[in-house]
N, C-alpha and C positions, 0 to 999 in steps of 0.2 A: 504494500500500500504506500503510494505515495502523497505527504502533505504538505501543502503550502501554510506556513505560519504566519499571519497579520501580525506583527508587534505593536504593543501598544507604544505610544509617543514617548511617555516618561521613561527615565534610566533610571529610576530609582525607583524603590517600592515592591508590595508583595507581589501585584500584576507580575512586573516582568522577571522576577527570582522564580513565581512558576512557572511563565514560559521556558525557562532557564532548564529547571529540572524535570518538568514536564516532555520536553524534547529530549533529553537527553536518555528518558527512561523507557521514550518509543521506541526510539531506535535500537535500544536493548529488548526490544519484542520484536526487532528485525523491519521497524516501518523506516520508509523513507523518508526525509525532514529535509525541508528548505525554508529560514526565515525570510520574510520581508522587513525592512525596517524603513520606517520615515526619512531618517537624515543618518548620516553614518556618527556613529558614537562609540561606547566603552563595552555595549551591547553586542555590538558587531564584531570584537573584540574578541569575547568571553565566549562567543558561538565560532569563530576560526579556531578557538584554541581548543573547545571542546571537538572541533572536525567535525561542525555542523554549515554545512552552504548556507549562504547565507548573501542579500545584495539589498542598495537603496533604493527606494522610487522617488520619495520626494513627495508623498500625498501626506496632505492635513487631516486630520478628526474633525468630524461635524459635531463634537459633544467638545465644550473645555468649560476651566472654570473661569468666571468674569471677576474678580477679588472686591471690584470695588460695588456699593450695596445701593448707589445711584441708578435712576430709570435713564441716565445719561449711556449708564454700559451698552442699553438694547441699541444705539444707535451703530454702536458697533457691526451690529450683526450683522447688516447686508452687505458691508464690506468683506468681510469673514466669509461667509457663506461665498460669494463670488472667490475669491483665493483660493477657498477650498475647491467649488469647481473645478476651477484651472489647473487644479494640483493633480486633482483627481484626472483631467484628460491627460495630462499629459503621463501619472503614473500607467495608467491602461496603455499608452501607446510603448512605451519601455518595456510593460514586462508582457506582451505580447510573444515574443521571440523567448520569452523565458517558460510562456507557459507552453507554446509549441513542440520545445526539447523536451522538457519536462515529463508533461504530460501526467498532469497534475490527477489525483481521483477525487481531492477532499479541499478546499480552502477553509482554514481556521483562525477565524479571527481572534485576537486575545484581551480584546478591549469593547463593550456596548461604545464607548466613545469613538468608534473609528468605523464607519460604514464601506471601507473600500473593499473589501470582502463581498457586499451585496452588489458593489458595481461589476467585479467580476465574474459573478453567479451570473449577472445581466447580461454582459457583453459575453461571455465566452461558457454559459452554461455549466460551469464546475459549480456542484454540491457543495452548498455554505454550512458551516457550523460557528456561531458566532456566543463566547464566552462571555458571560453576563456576572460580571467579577465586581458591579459595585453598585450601592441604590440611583446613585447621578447626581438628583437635586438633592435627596436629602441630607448625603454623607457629605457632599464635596461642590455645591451649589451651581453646580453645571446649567450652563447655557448651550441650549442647542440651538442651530443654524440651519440644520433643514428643516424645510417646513413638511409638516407630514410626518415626519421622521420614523415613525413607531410603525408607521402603514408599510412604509418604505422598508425599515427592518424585516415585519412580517412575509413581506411579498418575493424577498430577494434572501430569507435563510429561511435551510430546512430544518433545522433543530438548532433549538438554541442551550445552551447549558448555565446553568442559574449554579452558584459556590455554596447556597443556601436554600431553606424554604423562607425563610423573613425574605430575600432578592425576589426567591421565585413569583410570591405573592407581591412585591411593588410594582413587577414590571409586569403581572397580569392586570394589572390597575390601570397602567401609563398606556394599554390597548394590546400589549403580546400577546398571540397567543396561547392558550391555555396549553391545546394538546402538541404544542410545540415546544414544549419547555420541559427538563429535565433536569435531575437537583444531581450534581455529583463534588460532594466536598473536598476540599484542595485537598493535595498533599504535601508530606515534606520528605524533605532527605534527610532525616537523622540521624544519618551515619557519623556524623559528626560533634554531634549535639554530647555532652558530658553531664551527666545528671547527677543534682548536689547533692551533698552528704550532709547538710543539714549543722555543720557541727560547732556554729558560732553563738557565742553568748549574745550577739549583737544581732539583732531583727533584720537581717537585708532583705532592702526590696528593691525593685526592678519595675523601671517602666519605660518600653521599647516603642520605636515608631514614630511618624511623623511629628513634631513637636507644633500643633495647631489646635484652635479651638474645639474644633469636631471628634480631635481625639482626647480632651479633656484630659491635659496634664493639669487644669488649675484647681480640677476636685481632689486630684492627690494630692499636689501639694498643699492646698488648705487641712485635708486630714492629717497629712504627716508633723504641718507644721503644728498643728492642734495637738498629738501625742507629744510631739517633741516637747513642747511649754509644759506637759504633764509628767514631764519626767520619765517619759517612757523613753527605752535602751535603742533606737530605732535607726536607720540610715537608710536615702535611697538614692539610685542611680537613675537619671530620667537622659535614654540613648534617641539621637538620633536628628534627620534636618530639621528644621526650625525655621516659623516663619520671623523674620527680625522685631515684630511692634509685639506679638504675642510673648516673646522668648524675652522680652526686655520686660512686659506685663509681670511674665513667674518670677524674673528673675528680685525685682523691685517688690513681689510680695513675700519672696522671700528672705529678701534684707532684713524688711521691714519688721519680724518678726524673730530674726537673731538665727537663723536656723541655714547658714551658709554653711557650716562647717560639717553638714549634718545630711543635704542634699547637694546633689553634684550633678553637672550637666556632661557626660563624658562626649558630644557631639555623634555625627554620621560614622556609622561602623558598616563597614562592606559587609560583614555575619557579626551578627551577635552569639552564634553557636557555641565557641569556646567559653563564652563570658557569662552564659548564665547558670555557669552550675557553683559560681561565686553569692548565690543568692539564695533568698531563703521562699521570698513572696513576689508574685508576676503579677501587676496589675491590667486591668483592659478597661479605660472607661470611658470607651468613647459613645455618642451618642445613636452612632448606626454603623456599627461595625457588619457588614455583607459577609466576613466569615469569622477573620482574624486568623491570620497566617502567625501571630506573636502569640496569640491562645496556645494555638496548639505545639508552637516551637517551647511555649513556657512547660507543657504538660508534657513533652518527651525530656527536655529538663528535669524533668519530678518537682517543679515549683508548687507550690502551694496557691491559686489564683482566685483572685476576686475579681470581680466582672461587672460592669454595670448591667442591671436588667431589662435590654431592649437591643436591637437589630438580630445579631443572629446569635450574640452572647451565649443563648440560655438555651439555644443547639448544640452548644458544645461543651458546655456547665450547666452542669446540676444539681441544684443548690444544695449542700450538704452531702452529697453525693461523691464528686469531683473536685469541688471548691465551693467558690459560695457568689452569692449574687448580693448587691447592692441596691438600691433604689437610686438610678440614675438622677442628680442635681441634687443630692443629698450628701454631702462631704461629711456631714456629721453618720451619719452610717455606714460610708464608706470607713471613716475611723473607727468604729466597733467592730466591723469585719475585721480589723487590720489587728486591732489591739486582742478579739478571739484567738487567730491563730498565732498571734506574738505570743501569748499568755497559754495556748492547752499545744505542747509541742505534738504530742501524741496524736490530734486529734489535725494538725500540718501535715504530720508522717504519713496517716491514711487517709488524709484525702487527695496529696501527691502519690503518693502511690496508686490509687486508683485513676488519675487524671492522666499516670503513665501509660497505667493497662491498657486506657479505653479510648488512648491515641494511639497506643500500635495497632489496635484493632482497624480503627475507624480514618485516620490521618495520612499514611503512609505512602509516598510517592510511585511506589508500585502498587497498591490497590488504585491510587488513583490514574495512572494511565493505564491499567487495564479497564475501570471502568468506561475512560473513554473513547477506548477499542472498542468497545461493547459497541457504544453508541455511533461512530464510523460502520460498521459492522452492518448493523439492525438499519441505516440508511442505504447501504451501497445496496444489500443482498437479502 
């Protein structure tokens, strides 16, 4: 079988770390793989080295985000939307000759933000599969530029693959269709992942990922800095980019409160894999998390995780179960989850332990590209 990979636009993030080990664990099932990438970057890079083909077109996303919260942004749009056009014809007339040699069976798009997959389904009839890897508006306040858009998704892929059932249910709302949608949860490669031993008098915690509102580093640290005044034994680690006016936000409430010495910003790490079995507790609180690729790196860890309780959180934790859940914009509850498992060690030990089990069950970069052989499979034949 041979696949065309749609890269999604960003170089960083969970998107393309699954594209990453997702391709690499096809071809260990003997599939064929060839990425596309937008603009050539460190992407392109990382798939030559891994000896996967790989080449530019040059086409835009009809999904991005607008940052600024003005009705001035929408004026942007029709500018955008035309650039994307023109990106788009001229990406189709390039990989023309690519799909010719080729001779593609499957194109796989890795992003709902990037419709060029549907235009090739249009122009040259190859079978779409288009990954549906995040909410849009709700997580990451995405503007789209085509008009129609949702119509246009349905008409031009044949299955779509949702990370969750919270995704799967948003984008049957936004007009997907129902019986085109199919739930198959990331995986990870945890071959590498070092799972903690638990064995510090000191509470670490951990909290990975984008540094922005929507992933709510400002409920941790209002909780940690609230144990911290309490005298509790605590530390944490908050990894990762950062938007500049937020990151100066945590960083000033955290002054403000005496507790620098106590939480640390270790910045953007290429893997956090070796670094979190230095920890004791994974936090996730972001607003609309569509799977959490840090969830489940925390649970082959054997971290100890609390969660807020909304997006796909509570698919992957269960509360007292695996870890525990919080009531999302409640920092003050998120601190009593925190100050529970500081305080009953015993009661950290099994519930990471079970958050370990029931990621290798459920998680794992080999059940998940076999599931999505399945679903290539069940279209072609």
């Amino acid at each position: 079988m041979n696949i065309l990979f749609i890269a999604n636009q960003e170089t960083v993030g969970g998107a393309t770390r699954s594209l990453c080990e997702v391709t690499s664990a096809l071809k260990k099932l003997k599939a064929e793989v060839s990425v596309c990438t937008t603009y050539s970057n460190e992407l392109n890079s990382e798939l030559k080295k891994n000896g996967t083909d790989n080449f530019v077109t040059g086409h835009t996303t009809a999904m991005m985000p607008l940052l600024s919260n003005s009705w001035k942004k929408y004026l942007k749009v029709p500018s955008l939307y035309y650039k994307h056009n023109k990106s788009i014809s001229n990406a189709l007339k390039f990989i023309e000759e690519k799909i010719k040699k080729k001779n593609f069976d499957i194109v796989h798009t890795n992003s709902s933000r990037d419709d060029f997959g549907c235009y090739i389904k249009k122009e040259f009839g190859i079978p779409h599969v288009m990954h549906i890897r995040e909410f849009g508006q709700e997580d990451f306040n995405c503007t789209v530029f085509h008009p129609n858009y949702y119509n246009f998704l349905n008409e031009y892929t044949d299955q779509f693959i949702a990370i969750s059932e919270a995704v799967k249910k948003s984008w049957i709302k936004k007009g997907i269709s129902e019986e085109k949608i199919k739930v198959v949860y990331n995986g990870i490669d945890n071959t590498s992942i070092i799972r903690s031993n638990h064995d510090s008098s000191l509470t670490r915690i951990v909290m990975a990922g984008g540094i922005c509102k929507p992933k709510g580093q400002r409920e941790a640290v209002e909780a940690v800095c609230y144990l911290l005044e309490c005298g509790e034994n605590l530390s944490m680690d908050i990894i990762g980019w950062f938007e500049p006016s937020y990151f100066i936000e945590l960083r000033q409430y955290i002054k403000s409160h005496g507790c620098r010495d106590r939480i640390h910003f270790l910045g953007e790490k290429k893997s956090v894999y070796d670094l979190l079995c230095n920890y004791d507790i994974g936090l996730m609180c972001s607003k609309s998390e569509a799977f959490g690729r840090v969830t489940a790196e925390y649970m082959f860890a054997g971290l100890g995780i609390i969660a807020s309780n909304c997006g796909a959180n509570p698919e992957l934790i269960k509360d007292h179960k695996n870890g525990l859940l919080y009531q999302k914009g409640d920092s003050k509850d998120l601190a009593s989850k925190i100050l529970y498992l500081s305080r009953n060690k015993n009661e950290l030990l099994r519930l990471s332990n079970e958050a370990y089990r029931s990621a290798g069950f459920n998680y794992t970069i080999s059940r998940n590209a076999k599931d999505i052989l399945k679903v290539y499979e069940e279209m072609l034949f």
